[in-house]
C-alpha positions as CSV (number, residue, x, y, z in Angstrom):
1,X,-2.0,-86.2,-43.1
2,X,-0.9,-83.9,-40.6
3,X,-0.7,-79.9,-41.9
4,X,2.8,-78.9,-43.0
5,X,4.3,-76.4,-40.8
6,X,5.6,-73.2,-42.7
7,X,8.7,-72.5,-40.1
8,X,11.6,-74.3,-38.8
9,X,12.5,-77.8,-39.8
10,X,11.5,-81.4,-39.2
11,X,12.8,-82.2,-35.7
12,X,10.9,-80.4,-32.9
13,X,12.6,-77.2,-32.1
14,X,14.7,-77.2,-34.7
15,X,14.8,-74.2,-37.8
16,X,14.8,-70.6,-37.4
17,X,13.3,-68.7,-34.6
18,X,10.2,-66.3,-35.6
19,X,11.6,-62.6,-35.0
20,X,8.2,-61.3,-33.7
21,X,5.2,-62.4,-32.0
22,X,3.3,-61.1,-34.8
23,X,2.4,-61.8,-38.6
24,X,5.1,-60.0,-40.5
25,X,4.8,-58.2,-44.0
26,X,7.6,-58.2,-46.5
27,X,8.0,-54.4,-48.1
28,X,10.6,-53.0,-50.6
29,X,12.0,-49.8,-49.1
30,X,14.4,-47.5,-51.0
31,X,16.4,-45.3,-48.7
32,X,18.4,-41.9,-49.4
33,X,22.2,-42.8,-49.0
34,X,22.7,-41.0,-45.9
35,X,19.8,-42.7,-44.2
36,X,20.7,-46.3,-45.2
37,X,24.2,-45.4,-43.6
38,X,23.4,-44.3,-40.6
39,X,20.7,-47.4,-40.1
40,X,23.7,-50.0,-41.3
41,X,26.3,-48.0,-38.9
42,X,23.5,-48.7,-36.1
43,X,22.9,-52.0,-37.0
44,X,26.5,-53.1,-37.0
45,X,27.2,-51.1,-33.3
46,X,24.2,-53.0,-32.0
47,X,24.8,-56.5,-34.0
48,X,21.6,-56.5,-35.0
49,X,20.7,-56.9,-38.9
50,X,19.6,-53.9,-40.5
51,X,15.9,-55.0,-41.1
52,X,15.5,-55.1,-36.9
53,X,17.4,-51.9,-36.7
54,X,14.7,-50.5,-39.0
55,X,12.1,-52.1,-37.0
56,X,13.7,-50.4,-33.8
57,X,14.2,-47.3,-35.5
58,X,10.3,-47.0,-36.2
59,X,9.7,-48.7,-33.1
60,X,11.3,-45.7,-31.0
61,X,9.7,-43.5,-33.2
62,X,6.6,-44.0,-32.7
63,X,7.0,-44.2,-29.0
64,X,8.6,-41.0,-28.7
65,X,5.3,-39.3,-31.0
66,X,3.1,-41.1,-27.9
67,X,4.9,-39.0,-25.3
């Protein structure tokens, strides 16, 4: 029996598309009111969902810290 794949679906190709080239890790983040607005008003201006618009939040973060 071959093992059971954990993403996309039974055809070949088929199901959803991994975000990242990377092993993931599922947090629970509470946000102040102001912050969550401004990261949902970028999310919607990019149409991106707001869990990558966190991601590139941080992401540009910690690239501008690098120098």
């Amino acid at each position: 029996m071959a093992s059971k794949n954990k993403h996309g679906g039974k055809r070949k190709g088929s199901g959803r598309k991994a975000l990242y080239n990377e092993p993931t890790e599922r947090q629970w983040v509470i946000f102040p009111l102001s912050i969550y607005k401004q990261v949902k008003q970028y999310a919607t201006d990019n149409n991106i969902s707001f869990a990558v618009a966190v991601v590139q939040i941080i992401k540009n973060y910690f690239n501008q810290l690098k120098g």
